[in-house]
N, C-alpha and C positions, 0 to 999 in steps of 0.2 A: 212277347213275340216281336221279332223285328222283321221288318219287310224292306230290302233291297232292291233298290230298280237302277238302271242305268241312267247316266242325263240323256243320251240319246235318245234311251225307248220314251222318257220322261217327254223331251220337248219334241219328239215323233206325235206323242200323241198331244200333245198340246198345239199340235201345227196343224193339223186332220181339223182337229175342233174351231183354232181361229180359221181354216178357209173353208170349213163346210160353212160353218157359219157367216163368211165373209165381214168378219171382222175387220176393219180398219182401224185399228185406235192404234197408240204407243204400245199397249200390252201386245198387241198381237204383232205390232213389228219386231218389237225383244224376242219374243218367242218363239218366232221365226229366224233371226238371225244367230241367238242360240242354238238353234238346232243344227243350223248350218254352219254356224264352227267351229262344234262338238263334231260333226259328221266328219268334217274335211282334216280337225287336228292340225292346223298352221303352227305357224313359230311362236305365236303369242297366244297360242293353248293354254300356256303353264300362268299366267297372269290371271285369266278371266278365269280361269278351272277355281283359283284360286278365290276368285272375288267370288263366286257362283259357292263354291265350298263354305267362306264364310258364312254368308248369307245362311245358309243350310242348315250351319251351326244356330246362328241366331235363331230363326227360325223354333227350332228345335229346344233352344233354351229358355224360349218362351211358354212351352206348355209343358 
């Protein structure tokens, strides 16, 4: 079974979680700044989509 999620809903909820918890570390600034832009889709979308995509894969081909 595969399960689908969006990056947005992904780092939506990953943003709720670092500022209920008031997070301040590096993680939680990534997480934050990912979300925001995945949300807003600028011109240099297509590079980080890309880097985030990677990663995903990597991720992924590890287990």
């Amino acid at each position: 079974m595969t399960l689908n999620l969006s990056a947005v809903l992904l780092f939506a909820l990953a943003s709720v979680v670092a500022v209920r918890s008031r997070a301040a570390n590096g993680g939680a600034a990534v997480v934050l700044f990912l979300f925001g832009f995945f949300t807003a889709g600028t011109g240099a979308y297509g590079p980080i989509r890309d880097l985030v995509a990677s990663f995903a894969r990597f991720l992924t081909s590890l287990g």
